[in-house]
DSSP file (Angstrom, degrees, kcal/mol; ACC not computed):
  #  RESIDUE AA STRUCTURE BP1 BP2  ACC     N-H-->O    O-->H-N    N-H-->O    O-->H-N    TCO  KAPPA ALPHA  PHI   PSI    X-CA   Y-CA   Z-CA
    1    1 A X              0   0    0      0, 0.0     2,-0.4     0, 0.0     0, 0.0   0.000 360.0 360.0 360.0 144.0   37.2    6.1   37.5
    2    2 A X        -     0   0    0      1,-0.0     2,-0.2     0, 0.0     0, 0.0  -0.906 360.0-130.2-116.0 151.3   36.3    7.1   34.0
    3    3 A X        -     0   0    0     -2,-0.4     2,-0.4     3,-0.0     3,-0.0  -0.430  17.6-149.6 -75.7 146.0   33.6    5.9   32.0
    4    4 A X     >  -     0   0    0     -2,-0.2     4,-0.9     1,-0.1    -1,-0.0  -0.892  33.4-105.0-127.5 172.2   33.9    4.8   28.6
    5    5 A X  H  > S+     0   0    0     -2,-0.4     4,-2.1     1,-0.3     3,-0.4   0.831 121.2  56.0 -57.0 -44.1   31.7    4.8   25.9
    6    6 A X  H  > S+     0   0    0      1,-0.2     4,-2.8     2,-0.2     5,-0.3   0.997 103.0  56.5 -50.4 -60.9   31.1    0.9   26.3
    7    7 A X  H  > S+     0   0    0      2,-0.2     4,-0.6     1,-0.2    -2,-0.2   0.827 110.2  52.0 -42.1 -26.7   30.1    1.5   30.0
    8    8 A X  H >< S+     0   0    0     -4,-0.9     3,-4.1    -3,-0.4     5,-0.3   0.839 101.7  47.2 -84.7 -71.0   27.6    3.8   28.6
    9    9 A X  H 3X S+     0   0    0     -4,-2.1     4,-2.1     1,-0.4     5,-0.2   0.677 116.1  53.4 -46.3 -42.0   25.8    2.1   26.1
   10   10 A X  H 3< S+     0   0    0     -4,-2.8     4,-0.4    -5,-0.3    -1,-0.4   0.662 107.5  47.5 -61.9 -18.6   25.6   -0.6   28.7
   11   11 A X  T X< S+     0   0    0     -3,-4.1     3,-1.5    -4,-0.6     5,-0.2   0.961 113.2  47.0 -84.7 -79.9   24.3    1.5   31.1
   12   12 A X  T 3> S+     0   0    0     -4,-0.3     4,-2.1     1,-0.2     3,-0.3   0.702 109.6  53.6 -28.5 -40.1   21.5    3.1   28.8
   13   13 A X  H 3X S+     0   0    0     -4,-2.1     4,-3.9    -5,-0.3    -1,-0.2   0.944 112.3  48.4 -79.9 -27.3   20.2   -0.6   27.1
   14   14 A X  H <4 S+     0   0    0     -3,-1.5    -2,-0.2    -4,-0.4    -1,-0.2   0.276 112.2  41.9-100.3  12.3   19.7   -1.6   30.6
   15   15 A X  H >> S+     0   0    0     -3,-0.3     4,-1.6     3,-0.1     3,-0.5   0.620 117.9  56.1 -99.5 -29.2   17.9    1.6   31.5
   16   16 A X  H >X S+     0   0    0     -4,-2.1     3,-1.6     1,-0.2     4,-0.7   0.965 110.6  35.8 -71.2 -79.0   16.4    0.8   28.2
   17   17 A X  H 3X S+     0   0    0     -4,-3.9     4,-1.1     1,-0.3    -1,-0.2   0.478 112.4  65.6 -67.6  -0.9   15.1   -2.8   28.9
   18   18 A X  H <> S+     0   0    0     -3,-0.5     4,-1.1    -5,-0.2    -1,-0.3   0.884 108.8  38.8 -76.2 -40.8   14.2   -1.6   32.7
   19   19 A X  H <X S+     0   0    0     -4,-1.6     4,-1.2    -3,-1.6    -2,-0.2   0.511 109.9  56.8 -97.0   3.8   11.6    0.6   31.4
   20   20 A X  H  X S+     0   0    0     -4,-0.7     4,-2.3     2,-0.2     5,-0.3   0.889 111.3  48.1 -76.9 -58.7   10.4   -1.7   28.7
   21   21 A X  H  X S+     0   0    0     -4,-1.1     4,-1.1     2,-0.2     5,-0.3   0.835 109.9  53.9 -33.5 -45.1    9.8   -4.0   31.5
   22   22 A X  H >X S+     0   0    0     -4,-1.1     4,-1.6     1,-0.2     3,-1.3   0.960 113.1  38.0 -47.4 -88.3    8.1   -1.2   33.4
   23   23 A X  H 3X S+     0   0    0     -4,-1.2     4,-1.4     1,-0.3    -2,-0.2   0.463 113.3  57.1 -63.4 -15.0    5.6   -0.3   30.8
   24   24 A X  H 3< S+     0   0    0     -4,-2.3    -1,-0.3     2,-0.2    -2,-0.2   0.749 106.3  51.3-108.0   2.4    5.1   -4.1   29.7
   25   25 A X  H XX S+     0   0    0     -3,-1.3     4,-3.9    -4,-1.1     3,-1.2   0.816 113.4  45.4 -48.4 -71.3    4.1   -4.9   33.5
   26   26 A X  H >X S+     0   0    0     -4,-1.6     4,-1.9    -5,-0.3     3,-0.9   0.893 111.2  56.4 -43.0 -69.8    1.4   -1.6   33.3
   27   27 A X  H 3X S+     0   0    0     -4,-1.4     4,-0.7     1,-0.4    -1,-0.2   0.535 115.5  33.8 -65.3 -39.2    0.3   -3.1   30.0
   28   28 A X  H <4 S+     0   0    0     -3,-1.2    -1,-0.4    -4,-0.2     3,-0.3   0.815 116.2  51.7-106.7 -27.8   -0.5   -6.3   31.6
   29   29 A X  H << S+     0   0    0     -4,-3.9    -2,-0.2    -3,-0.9    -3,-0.1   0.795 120.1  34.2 -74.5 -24.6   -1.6   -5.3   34.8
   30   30 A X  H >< S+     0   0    0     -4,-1.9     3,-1.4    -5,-0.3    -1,-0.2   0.439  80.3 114.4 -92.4  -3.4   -4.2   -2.7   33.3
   31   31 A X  T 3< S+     0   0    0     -4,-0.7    -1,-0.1    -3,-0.3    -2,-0.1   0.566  85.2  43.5 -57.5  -7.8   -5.3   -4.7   30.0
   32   32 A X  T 3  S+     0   0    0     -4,-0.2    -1,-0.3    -3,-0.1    -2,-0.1   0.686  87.6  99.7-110.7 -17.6   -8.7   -5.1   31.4
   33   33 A X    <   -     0   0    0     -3,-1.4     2,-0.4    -4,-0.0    -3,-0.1  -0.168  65.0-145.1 -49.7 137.5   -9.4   -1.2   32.9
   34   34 A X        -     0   0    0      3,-0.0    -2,-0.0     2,-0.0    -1,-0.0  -0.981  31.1-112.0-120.1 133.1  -11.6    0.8   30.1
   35   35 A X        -     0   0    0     -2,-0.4     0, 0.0     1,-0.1     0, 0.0  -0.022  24.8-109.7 -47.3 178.0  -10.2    4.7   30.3
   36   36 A X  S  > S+     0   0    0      2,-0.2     4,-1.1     3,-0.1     5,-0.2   0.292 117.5  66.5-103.7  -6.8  -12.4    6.8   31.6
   37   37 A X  H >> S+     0   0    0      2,-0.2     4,-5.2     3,-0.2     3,-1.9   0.907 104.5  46.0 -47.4 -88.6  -12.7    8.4   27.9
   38   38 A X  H 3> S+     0   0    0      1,-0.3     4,-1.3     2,-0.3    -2,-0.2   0.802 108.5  61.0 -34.2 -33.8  -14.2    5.2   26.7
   39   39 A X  H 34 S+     0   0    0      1,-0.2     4,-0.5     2,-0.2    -1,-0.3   0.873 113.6  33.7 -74.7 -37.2  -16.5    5.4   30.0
   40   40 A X  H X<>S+     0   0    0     -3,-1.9     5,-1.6    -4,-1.1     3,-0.6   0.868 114.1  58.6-102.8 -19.4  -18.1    8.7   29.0
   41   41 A X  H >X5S+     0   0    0     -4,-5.2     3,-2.9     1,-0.3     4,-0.6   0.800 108.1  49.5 -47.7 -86.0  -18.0    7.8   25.1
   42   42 A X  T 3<5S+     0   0    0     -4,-1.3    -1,-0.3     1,-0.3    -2,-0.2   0.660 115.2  43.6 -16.1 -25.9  -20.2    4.6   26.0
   43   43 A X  T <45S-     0   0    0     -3,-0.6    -1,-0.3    -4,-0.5    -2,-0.2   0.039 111.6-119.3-136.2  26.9  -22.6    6.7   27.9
   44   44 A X  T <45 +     0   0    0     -3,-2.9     2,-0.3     1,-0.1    -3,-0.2   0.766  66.3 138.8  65.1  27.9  -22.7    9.1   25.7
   45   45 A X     << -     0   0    0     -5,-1.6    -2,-0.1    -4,-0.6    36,-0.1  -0.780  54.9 -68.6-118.4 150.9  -21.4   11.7   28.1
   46   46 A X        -     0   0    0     -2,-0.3     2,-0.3    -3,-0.1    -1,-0.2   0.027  46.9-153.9  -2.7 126.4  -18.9   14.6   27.9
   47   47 A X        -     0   0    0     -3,-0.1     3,-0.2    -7,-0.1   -10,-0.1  -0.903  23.4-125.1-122.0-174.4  -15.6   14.1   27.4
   48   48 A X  S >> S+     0   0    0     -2,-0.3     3,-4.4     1,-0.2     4,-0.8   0.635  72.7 120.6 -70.0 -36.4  -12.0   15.9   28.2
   49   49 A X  H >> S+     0   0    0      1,-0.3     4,-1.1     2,-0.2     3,-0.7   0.427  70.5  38.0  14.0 -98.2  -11.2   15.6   24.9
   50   50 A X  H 34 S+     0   0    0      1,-0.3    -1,-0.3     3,-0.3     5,-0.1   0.174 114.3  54.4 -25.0 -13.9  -10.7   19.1   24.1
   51   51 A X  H <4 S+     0   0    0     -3,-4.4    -1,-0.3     3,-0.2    -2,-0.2   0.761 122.1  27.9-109.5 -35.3   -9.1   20.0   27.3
   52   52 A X  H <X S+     0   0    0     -4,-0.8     4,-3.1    -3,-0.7    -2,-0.2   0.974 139.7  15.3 -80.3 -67.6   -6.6   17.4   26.9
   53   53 A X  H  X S+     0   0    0     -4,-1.1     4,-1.5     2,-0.2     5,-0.4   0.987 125.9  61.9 -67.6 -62.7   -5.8   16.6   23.0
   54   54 A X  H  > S+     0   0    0     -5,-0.4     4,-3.2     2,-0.2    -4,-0.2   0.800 103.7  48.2   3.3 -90.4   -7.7   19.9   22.3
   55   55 A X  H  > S+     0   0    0      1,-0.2     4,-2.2    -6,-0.2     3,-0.5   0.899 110.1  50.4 -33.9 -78.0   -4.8   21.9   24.4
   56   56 A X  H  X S+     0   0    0     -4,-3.1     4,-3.0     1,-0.2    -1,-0.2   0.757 108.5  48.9 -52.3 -32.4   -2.2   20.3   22.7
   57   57 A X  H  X S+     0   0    0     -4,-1.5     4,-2.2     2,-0.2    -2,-0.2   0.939 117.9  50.3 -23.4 -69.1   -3.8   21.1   18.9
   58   58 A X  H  X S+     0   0    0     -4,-3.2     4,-1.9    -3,-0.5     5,-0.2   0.925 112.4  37.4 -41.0 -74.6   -3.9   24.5   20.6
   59   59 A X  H >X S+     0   0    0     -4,-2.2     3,-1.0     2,-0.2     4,-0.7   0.971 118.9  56.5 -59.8 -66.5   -0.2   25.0   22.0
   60   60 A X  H ><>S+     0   0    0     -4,-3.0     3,-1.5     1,-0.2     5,-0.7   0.725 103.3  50.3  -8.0 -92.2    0.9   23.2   18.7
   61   61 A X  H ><5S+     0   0    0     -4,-2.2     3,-1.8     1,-0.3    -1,-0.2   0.658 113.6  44.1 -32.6 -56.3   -0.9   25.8   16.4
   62   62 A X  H <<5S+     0   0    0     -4,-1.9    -1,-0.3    -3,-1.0    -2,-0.2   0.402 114.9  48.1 -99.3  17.7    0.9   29.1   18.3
   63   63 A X  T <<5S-     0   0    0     -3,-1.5    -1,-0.3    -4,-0.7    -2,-0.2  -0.037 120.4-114.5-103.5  22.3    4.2   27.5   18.4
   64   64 A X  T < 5 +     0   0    0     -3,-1.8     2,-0.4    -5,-0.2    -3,-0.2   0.902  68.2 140.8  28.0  57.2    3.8   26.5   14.5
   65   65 A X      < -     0   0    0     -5,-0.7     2,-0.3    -8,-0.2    -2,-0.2  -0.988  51.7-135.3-109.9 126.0    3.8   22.4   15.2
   66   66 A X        -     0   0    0     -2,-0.4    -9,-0.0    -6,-0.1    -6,-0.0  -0.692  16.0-165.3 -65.3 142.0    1.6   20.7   13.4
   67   67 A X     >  +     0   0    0     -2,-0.3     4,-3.0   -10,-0.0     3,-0.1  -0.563  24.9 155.2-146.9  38.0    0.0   18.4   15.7
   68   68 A X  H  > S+     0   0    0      2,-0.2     4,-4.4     1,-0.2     5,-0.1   0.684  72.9  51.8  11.6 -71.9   -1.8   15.7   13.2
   69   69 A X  H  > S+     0   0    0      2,-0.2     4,-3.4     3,-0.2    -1,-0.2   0.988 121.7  36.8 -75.0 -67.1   -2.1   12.5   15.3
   70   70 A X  H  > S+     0   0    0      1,-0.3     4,-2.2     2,-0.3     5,-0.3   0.850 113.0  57.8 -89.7 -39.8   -4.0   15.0   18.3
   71   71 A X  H  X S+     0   0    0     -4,-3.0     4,-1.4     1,-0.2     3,-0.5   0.937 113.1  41.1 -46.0 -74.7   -5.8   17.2   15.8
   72   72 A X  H  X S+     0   0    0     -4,-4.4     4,-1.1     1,-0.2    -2,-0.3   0.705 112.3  48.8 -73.4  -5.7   -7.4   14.1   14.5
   73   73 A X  H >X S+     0   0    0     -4,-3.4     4,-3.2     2,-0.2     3,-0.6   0.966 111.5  50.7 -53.6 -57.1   -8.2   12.3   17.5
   74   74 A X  H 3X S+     0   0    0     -4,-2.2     4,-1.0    -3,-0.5    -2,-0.2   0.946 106.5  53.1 -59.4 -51.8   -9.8   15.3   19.2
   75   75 A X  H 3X S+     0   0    0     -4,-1.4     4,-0.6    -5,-0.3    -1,-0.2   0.628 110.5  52.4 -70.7 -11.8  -12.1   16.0   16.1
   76   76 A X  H X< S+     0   0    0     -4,-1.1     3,-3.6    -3,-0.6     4,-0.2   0.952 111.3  46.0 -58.2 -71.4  -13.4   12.1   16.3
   77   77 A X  H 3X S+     0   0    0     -4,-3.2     4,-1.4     1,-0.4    -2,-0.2   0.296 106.8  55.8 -84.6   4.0  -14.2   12.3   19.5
   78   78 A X  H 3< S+     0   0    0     -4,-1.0    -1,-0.4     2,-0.2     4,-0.2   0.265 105.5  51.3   8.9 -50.4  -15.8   15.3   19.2
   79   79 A X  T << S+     0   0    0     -3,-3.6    -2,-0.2    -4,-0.6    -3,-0.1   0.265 105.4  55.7 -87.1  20.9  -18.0   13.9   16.7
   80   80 A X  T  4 S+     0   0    0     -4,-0.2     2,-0.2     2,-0.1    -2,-0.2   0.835 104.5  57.9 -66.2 -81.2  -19.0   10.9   18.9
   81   81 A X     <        0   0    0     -4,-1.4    -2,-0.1     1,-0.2    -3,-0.1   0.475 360.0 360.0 -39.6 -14.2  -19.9   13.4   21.4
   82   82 A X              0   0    0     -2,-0.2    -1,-0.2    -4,-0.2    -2,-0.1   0.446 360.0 360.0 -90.7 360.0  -22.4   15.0   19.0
């Protein structure tokens, strides 16, 4: 049998609304969990920061991508920790 273009698109909105469903299931099942970020902000403690957004900043930078959103996140939380 061949597919036609309708048969995709149909296929694809209803991978589309499976994983909206997915993620708005997580969303509801974790809304009360605090990251474990948030755990060591609060307590004043280390964080990953740097290993995680940090890295990507990093990889960004020697591929020439500007990385924005991860630069500034990491340099906030980075100056919480200090």
């Amino acid at each position: 049998t061949t597919t036609t273009a309708n048969d995709e698109m149909d296929n694809n909105q209803l991978q589309v609304n499976q994983l909206r469903a997915f993620v708005e299931e997580v969303i509801d099942d974790t809304q009360a969990n605090s990251s474990s970020m948030r755990q060591d902000v609060l307590h004043q403690r280390r964080t990953e920061i740097d290993y995680l957004n940090g890295y990507v900043v990093r990889k960004g930078a020697a591929l020439g991508i500007d990385t924005p959103a991860n630069q500034e996140l990491t340099e906030r939380i980075l100056q919480l920790q200090s």
